[in-house]
N, C-alpha and C positions, 0 to 999 in steps of 0.2 A: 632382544639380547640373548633370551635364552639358545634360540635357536641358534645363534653363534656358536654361541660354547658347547653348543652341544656337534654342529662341525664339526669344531675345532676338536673338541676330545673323537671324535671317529677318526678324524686323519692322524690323530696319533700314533692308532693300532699299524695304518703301513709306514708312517714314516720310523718310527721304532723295529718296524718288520726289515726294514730296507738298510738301520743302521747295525743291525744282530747280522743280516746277509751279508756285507761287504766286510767287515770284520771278518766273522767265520770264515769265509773265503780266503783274505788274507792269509790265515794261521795254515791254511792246507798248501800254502808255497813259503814259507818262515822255516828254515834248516833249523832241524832240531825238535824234539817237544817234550812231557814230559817223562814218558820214559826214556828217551837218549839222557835225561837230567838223571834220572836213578842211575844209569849204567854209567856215566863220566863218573859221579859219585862214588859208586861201588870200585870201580878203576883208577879213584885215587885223583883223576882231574882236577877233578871240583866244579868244573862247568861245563857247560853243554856244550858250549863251543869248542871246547880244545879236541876231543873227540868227531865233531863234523867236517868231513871235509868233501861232501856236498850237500844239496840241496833235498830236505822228505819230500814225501808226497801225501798220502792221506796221514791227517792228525797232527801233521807238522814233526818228520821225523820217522813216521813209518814208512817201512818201505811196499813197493806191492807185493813183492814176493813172501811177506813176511817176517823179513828178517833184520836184523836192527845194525848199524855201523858199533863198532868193536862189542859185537857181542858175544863174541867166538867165544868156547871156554864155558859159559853158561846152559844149564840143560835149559831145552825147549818149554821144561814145565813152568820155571820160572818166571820164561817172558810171557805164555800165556799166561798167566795168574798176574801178572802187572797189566796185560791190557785187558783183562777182564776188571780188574780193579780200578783202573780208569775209562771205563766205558767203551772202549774201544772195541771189542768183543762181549759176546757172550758165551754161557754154556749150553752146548747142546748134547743133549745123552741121547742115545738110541732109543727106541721105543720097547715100553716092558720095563725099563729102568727105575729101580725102587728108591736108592741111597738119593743121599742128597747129592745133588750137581755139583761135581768137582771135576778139573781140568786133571787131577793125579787119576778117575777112576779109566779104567780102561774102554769101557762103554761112552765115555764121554770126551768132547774135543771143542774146543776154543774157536769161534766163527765169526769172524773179523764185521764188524758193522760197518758199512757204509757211512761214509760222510755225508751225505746229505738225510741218510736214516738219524744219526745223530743230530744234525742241526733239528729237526722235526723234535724229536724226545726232548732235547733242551727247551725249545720255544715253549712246549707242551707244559713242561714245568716251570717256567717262569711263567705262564699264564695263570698259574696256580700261587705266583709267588715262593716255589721251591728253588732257590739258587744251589742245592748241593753243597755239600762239603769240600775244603781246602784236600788237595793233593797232599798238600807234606806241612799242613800244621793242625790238624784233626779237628776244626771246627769248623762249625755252618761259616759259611758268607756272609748270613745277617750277621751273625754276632761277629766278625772280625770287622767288620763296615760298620756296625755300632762301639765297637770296640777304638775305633782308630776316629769316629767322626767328630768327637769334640776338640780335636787338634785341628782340624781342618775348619771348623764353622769358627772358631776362634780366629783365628786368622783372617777368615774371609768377612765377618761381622764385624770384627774390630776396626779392621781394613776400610773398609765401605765406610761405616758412621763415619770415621774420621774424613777420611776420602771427602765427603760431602761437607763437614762442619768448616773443613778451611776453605772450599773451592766455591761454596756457593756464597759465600761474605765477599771471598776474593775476584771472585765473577761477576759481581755486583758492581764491584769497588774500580774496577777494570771497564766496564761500560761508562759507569759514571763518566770515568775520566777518560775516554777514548781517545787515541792521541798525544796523551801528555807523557813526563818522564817517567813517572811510577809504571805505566801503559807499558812504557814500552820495554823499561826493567824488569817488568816482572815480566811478561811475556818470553823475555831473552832468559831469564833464570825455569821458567816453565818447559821451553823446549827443549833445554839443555838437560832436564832433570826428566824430560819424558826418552830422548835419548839414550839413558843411560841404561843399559840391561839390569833387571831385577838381583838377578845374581852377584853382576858386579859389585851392585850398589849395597849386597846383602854383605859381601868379604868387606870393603871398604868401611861399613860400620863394626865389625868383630875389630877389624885391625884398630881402630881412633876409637874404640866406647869397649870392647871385650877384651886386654888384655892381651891386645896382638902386639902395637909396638907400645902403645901410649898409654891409654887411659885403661883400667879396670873397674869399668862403672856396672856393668851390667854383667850377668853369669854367661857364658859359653857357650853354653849349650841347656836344654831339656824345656820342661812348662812349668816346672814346680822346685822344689829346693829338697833334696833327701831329706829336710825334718822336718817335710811338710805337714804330717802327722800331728807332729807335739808343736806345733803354731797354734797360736788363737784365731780367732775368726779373722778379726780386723789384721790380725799378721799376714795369713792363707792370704788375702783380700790383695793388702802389699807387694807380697811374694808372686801371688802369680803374674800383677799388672809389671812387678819389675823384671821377669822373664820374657812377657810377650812383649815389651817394647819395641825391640830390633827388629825381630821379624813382623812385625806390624807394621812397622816404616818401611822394610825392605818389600812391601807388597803392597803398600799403598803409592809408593812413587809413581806407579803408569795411569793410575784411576786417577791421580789427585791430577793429575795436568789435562787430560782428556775433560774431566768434568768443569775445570776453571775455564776454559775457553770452551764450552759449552753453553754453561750460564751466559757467558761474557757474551755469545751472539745473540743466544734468545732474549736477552734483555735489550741490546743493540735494537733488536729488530721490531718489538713490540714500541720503545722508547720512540720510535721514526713512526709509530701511528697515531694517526686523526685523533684518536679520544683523546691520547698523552697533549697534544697540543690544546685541544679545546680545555682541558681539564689546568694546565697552566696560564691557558688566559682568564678563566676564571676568579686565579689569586691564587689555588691551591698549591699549599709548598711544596717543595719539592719531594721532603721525604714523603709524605702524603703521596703525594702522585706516586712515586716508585713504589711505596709499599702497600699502600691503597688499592691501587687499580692495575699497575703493570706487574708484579709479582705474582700474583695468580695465572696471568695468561702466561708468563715466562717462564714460570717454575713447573709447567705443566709436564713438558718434554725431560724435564731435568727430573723431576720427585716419580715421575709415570715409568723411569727408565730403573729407578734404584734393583728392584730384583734382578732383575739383567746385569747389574753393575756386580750386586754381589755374588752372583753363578758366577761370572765373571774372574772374579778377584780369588772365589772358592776354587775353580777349576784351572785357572793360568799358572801362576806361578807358584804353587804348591808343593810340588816335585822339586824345584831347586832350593825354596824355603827352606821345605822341612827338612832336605838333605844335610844344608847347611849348617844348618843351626841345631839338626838332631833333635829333632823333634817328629816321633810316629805318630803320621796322620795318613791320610789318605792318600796322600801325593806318592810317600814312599811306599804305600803298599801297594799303588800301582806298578809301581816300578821293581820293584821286588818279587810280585806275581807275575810279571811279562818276563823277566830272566829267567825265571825258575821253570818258567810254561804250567803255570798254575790256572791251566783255562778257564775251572769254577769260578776264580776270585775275577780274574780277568774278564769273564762274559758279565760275570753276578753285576760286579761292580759298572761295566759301561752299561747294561741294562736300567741300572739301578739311575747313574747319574742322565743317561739320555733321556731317562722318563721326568727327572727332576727338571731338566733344561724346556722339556717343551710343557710340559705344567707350568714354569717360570710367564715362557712365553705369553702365556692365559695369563698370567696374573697380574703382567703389565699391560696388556690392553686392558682387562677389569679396573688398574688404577688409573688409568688415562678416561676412562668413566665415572669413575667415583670423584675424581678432581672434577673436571669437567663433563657435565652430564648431559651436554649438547652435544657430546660426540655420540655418534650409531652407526655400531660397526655394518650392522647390516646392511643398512641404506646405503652405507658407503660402497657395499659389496655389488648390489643391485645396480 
């Protein structure tokens, strides 16, 4: 076993190499980047977009020759001190040259890096763990990604447990009776409910539970109540679980149908083997049998899968979540750094979650071991 995971963690290093490539890449055909973002700003736009009216090339928004769309009006020193400030240049002074390196001195001139000079110094530094600093909110990437992650693991944990505690009773419950009218009603209420878009189903509750037309059971919007402060423990405790309600439901609806008809085969399928039969002519009741001896082989695929469910549930629908319901987590600050071409927060962050995704991976084959220990990845490999 070791020697699996010890594979498995080397194939890491190109498949993370391979997912920072095709990104990067992307961003150097994306109109626009973050300096075209300072200069629609300073021009009163407000976004990158209103100012493009075509396509950059190196940096996403550079152009080759230098020079930037509506930058006209601007001295030259300017724009070099901005892509020096975002990486995109350096300084270089003649030789002999004593002062400190500045684009104002006259010995000295702004020398445009290469993009794939750049990808290399990026990589370099996240091999080290350095993600850089936010373009336009002056903090490190860790700490804005620590900053924003307990909105998002809230979500995706609360999400998941629950996800499981209705689907694997009701996936039970569903084999049991395969066929019959509960079977087939719930079935028909499952697809209906896995159909429905996350989003959707997120406005549909604000309207009937938030104070939209009908009901104001729950608050609008945020994770906490402005006096969350001056609450007591068991209040805080209250407070918060009556906040996450909605979006907890609104992002468990795709996990919880996937996972009940899940359960509902693996136990199907174990339920139609030779032991399950021997073990019922024996006299052994039935709950006995199902939770005896077919619950462990069933629940292998289903409990071996849980991390994957919650990457899952963490990574899917986050971004219309939180938008919704107004809640900063991760989802939005993804989306807030891809507008703004906040490359730092944008590389930091997919760096950060593709390495969590394929760690994930390792951790479900290791549960699918630790449940059942007859399983050997190796052998299987061999």
């Amino acid at each position: 076993m070791g020697a699996y995971i010890l594979r498995r963690l080397l194939l890491m290093i190109p498949t993370l190499l391979g997912i920072m490539v095709v990104n990067f890449a992307l961003t150097q055909f994306v109109p626009g980047g973050p300096i075209e973002q300072v200069l629609a700003q300073l021009e009163g736009e407000g976004d990158v977009f209103a100012g493009i009216s075509g396509g950059g090339s190196e940096a996403g928004g550079i152009e080759v020759e230098g020079d930037y769309q509506g930058a006209r009006g601007l001295p030259p020193q300017f724009l070099d001190d901005l892509k020096v400030q975002f990486n995109f240049a350096r300084i270089v002074c003649e030789e002999g040259f004593t002062g400190e390196p500045d684009v104002a001195a006259p010995e000295c001139v702004a020398e445009d890096i290469a993009w794939p000079e750049r990808f290399v110094m990026m990589m370099w530094d996240y091999m080290r763990f350095d993600f850089g600093e936010s373009y336009f909110r002056s903090i490190s990437v860790v700490d804005l990604v620590i900053e924003k992650l307990p909105v998002s693991i809230t979500l995706g944990l609360w999400s998941t447990v629950i996800a499981y505690l209705v689907s694997i009773p009701l996936g039970i419950r569903k084999a049991v009776r395969d066929g019959s009218r509960f079977d087939t009603v719930t079935s028909g209420i499952i697809i209906v409910a896995y159909a429905i878009p996350g989003f959707l189903f997120a406005i549909l509750l604000l309207v009937l539970f938030a104070g939209g037309s009908y009901f104001q059971i729950f608050p609008l919007r945020g994770l906490t109540s402005d006096n969350w402060e001056e609450l007591s423990l068991l209040a805080k405790i209250a407070d918060y679980f009556w906040h996450i309600t909605l979006p907890v439901l609104a992002s468990t609806i795709s996990a919880f149908a996937t996972l009940t008809l899940l359960t509902k085969n693996s136990f199907l399928e174990e339920i139609k083997k030779q032991y399950v039969m021997t073990a019922k002519a024996k006299g052994l009741r039935e709950g006995r049998v199902l939770y005896g001896h077919v619950f462990r082989n069933a629940m292998l695929i289903v409990i071996a899968g849980f991390p994957a469910v919650f990457v899952g549930v963490f990574f899917g629908g986050s971004l219309i979540i939180e938008t919704i319901f107004s809640l900063d987590g991760l989802g939005r600050l993804a989306f807030e750094a891809a507008v703004s071409r906040d490359y730092p927060v944008i590389f930091g962050t997919l760096f950060v979650f593709g390495l969590i995704g394929l760690v994930v991976n390792i951790l479900s084959d290791l549960m699918y071991v630790w449940i059942d220990p007859r399983i050997d990845f190796e052998t299987r490999e061999t």
